[in-house]
N, C-alpha and C positions, 0 to 999 in steps of 0.2 A: 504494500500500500504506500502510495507514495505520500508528500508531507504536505502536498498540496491537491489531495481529494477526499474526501469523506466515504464512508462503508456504503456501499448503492448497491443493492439486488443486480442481478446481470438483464433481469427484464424491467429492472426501473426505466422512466423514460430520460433520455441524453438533454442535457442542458437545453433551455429553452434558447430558440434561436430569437433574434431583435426582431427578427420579419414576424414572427408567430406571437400569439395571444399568450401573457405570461399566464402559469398555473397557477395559483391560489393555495397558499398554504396554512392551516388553521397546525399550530406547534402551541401543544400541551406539554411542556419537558418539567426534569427532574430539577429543579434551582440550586445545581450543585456547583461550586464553584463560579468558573467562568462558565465550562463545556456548552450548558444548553445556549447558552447565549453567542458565544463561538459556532456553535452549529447552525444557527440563525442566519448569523451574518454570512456564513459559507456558502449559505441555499441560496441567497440575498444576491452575491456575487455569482453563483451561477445562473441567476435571470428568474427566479422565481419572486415572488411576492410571500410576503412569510409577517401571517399575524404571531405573534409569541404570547404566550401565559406562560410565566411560574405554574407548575400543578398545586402546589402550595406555596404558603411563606414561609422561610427558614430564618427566621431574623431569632435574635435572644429574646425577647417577648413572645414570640408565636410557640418558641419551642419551651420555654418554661411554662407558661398554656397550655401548650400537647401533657407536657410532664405532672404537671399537677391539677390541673381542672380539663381535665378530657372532654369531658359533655360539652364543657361549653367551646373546647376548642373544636368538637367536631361538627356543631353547632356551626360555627364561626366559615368553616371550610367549604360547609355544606352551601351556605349564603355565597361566599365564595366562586364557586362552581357555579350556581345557579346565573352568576353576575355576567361569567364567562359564554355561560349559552346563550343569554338574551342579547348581548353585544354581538353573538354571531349569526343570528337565528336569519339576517336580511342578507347576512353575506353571499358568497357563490365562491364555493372550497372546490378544488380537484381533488387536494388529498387533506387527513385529516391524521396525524401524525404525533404520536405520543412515546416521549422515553417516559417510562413507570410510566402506572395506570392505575393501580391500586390505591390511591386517595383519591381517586373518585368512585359513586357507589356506583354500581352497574347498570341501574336504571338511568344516571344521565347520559352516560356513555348510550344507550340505547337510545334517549332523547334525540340525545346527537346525530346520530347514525337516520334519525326521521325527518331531522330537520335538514340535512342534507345527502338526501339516498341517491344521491351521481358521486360522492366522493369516496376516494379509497381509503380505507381506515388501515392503518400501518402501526405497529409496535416494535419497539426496541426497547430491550427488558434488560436493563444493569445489574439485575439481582436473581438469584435465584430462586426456587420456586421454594426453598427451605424458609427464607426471608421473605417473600410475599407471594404468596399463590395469586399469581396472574389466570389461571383455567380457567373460572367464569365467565372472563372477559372473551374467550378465543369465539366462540359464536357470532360476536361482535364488529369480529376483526378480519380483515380482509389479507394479510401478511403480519405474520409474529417471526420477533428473528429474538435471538436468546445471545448473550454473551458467555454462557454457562456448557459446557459441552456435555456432560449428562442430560442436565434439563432437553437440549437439544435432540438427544438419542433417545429421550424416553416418552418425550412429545410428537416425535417425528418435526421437529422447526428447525429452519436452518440455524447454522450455528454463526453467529460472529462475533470475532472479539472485538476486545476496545481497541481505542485508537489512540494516538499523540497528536499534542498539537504543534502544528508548524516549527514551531519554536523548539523541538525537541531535539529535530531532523538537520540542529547545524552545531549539536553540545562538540567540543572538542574536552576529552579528557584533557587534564596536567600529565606531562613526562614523570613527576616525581608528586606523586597526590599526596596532602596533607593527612586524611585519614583513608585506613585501609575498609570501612566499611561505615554505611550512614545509613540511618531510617528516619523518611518521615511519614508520622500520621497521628493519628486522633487516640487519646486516651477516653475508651469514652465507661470502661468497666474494671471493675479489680480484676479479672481474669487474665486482663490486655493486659496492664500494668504489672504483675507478675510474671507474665509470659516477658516480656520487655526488660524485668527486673534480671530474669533468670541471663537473657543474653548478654545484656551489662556485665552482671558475673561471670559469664565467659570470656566473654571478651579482655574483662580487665586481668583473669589469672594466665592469659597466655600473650598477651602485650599485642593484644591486636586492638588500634588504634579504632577506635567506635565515636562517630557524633549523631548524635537524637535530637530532633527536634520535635518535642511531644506537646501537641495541641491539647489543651483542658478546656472543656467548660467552666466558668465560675465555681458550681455545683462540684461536679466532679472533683476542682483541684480541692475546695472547702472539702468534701468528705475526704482526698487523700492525705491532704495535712493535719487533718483530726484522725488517723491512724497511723499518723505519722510515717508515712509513707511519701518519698522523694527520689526520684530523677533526676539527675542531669538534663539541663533539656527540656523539662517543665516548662509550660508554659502557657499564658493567656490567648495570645498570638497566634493565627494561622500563619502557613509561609507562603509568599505568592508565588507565584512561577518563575519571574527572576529568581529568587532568593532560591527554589529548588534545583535550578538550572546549573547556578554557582556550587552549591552542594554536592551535584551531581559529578561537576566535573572535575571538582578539587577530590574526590574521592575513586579508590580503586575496584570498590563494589558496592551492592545495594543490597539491604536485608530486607524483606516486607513479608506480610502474611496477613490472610482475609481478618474483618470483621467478625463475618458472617461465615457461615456452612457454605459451601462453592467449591466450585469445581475449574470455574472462569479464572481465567487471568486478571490480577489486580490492575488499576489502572496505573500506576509505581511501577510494575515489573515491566507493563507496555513500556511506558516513557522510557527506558531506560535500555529496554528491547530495540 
């Protein structure tokens, strides 16, 4: 895959040409990072038109919300959703294109699909079906593509992995890298944090040179320093893509390991693939 094209079915249709009518794209994606939005702007420059939603909000108020007052955040999503379909209900979609599906309930997605039945309905599933059972939805959907290679084999869907962005496709290693091995990601349970701990202790009794950069929520770091429990590496701070980039290439290898139960490739082990 090259650095300058996105994962496209071999029967998707080929960039739209300037003489032809652009296609119409309704993009419900995952608000992770940059990516959904990066993926936006991709379609954007290959001549399509591309409404975006967030499928949710990931802001620190929405996710302390989910975390403690569910009802009312699922509440809150559901409003949401509804806001999303009435804003499209006049449009005119070709396709109708979702990474995750699963915060939304099954019936708008059906809404969906009534409110505009000329459009393709497309899914790209970052998770596995351990982490969110997308099957409901397949009735729904018109192409399901999985990042997960069992899920793939057990659903009969094609399989694809993730991808990098641009920016990943020009890292140059250092001749002489400051550390022999670096991880970044999210602390986001005691599990991770000991699994993490343990590699620290490896690392530090055989002089292999380790830097972590460990993302906390407020929450999280609060309950780890009340078990008194510390990293190197802690911290408030996400790291942006420069800042991974420089990590990546001052270093001689990359440690990472899923979240979740998966089978897929992380997107750390792409970038760096």
């Amino acid at each position: 895959m090259s650095a300058n094209t996105l994962p496209v079915a071999a029967d998707d249709p080929p960039p739209v040409s300037p003489a032809r009518a652009r296609r119409r794209i309704l993009f419900i994606g995952l608000s992770y990072y940059s990516y959904s939005a990066r993926i936006a702007g991709r379609l954007r420059e290959r001549g399509y038109e591309v409404d975006y939603h967030a499928a949710e909000d990931r802001s620190f108020a929405s996710k302390t919300r989910k975390k403690f007052l569910p009802a009312n955040y699922a509440a809150r999503l559901r409003l949401y959703h509804e806001r999303i379909l009435a804003a499209s209900r006049a449009a005119h979609y070709d396709d109708i294109f979702f990474i995750q599906i699963h915060s939304l309930a099954p019936e708008l997605v059906a809404r969906l699909r009534q409110q505009h039945p000329a459009a393709r309905c497309v899914l790209y599933n970052w998770d596995s079906l351990a982490t969110h059972d997308y099957r409901p939805y397949l009735p729904l959907l018109d192409r399901v593509f999985t990042f997960d290679r069992a899920d793939a084999a057990a659903l009969s869907l094609p399989y694809l992995p993730l991808f990098a962005l641009p920016e990943y496709f020009s890292t140059r290693a250092q001749p002489a890298p400051r550390y022999d091995l670096y991880f970044v990601g999210a602390i986001g349970t005691l599990e991770r944090f000991d699994a993490l701990a343990a590699l620290e202790c490896f690392c530090r009794a055989r002089g292999i040179r380790l830097r972590m950069h460990l993302h906390c929520s407020p929450a999280i770091a609060l309950m780890l320093l009340r078990e008194r429990h510390y990293l190197e590496g802690m911290t408030l701070r996400s790291l942006d893509t420069p800042g991974i980039i420089a990590l990546m290439n001052d270093s001689a290898a990359v440690f990472d390991f899923p979240n979740h139960r998966q089978s897929g490739y992380t997107m750390r082990f792409v970038e760096n693939l």
